[in-house]
Steps between C-alpha positions, in 0.01 A plus 500: 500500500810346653546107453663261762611159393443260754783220612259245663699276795494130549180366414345858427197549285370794320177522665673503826549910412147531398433700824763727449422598150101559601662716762800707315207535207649691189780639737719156409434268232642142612649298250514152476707256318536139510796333635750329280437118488717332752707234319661199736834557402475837731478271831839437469635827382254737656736830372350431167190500583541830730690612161253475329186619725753833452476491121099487484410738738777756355320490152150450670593872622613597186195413279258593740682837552411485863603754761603303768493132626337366831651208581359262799749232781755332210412736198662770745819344348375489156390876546841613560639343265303626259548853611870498511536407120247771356496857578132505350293450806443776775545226794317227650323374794586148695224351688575259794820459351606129660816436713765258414503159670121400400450118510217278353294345740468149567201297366208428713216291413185655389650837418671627198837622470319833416293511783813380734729842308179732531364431828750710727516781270142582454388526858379851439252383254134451546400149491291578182800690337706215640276241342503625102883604570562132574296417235648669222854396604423152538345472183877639326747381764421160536610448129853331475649773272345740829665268777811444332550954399382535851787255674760688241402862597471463905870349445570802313408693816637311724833438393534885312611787604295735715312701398687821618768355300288581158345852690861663557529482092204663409750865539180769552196271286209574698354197715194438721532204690189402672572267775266279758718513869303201587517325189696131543728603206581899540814607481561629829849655383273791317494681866837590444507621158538834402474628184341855346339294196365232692220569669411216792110471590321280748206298536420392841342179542537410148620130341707445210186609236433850630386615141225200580451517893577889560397631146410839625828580696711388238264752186609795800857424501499430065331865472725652728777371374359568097481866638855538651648400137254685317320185334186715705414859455216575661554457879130519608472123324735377778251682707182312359627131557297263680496535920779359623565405908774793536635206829548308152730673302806616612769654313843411575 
């Protein structure tokens, strides 16, 4: 059964795909693999540490012998990477992949610096969803060696290239971008992209967590996708996935 090794974002954690991989089932196996440990020298030369984010996830692929990666907001860059130095993966999928020029948010009193990064990106959740979401990530991001990766990799999107700049090198791998229209952070360059291997899908409505707010939507667009490059053979599984609001899911 095909494997897909996931690229978590800032402040990701595996159980935030837990949803998706009750949904896909045996059709995708999700695999998970800690990050590197952040080291402080990295704050001041954050290349290295994007270096070597690279390096892991490359042999992650390798020893897991995974089909493709799916990547979510900053592991978008990771995920290309990745794919442009092996020629062992069918292709990828980049969830919410997050726009350049994404700033930390000033402190408040009484919340977190998680709850002030998550709060207008999650609207879409339910506020029980909302409530073990926050939960989780608190519990991980509100550890230094968290804060300080966190404040390193949003400068890495901010002050990096676009991401079309890493998308026009890909030459023909096959992409599915998965993007939120009214998510604070999407990329609103995508609506001009054109490109035979990369496929563009919407999610109305959606935050920056689809796979956790919109889990349904986004298991349509995976299997569709899964089908096109032949990770899928039998079409009448696309078919069988949960009811989705067609007004939902739009394909661009």
């Amino acid at each position: 059964m095909p494997r897909a090794l996931v690229i978590p974002g800032i402040q990701d954690t595996p159980e935030d795909w837990d949803d998706l991989q009750h949904q896909l089932g045996n059709d995708l196996i999700l695999i998970h693999s800690k990050r590197p440990s952040f080291d402080k020298r990295f704050r001041s030369n954050p290349d290295e540490w994007l270096q070597t984010l690279d390096t892991h996830y490359l042999q992650q692929a390798q020893e897991h012998d995974c089909d493709i990666l799916i990547a979510h907001s900053f592991g978008s860059r990771i995920a290309i990477d990745t794919l442009l130095q092996t020629s062992n993966l069918k292709g990828g999928i980049l969830v919410a992949p997050g726009k350049n020029g994404v700033n930390v948010p000033p402190a408040e009193d009484g919340r977190s610096l998680t709850e002030m990064m998550m709060k207008p990106i999650t609207y879409a959740m339910g506020p029980d969803v909302y409530e073990r979401f926050l939960s989780r990530h608190e519990s991980q991001g509100e550890q230094s060696e968290a804060k300080n990766r966190m404040r390193t990799e949003l400068g890495l999107i901010k002050n990096g290239p676009p991401l079309s700049h890493f998308l026009d090198q890909l030459n023909g791998t096959s992409l599915l971008v998965i993007r939120a229209p009214q998510d604070p952070w999407d990329i609103k360059e995508l609506d001009d992209l054109h490109s035979e291997s990369i496929a563009i899908s919407t999610i109305q409505d959606a935050d920056h967590y689809p796979h956790v707010s919109r889990t349904q939507e986004v298991t349509y667009h995976v299997r569709a996708w899964m089908k096109d490059v032949g990770l899928l053979i039998d079409a009448s599984i696309i078919a069988s996935t949960h009811t989705t609001d067609a007004q939902a899911i739009t394909q661009a």
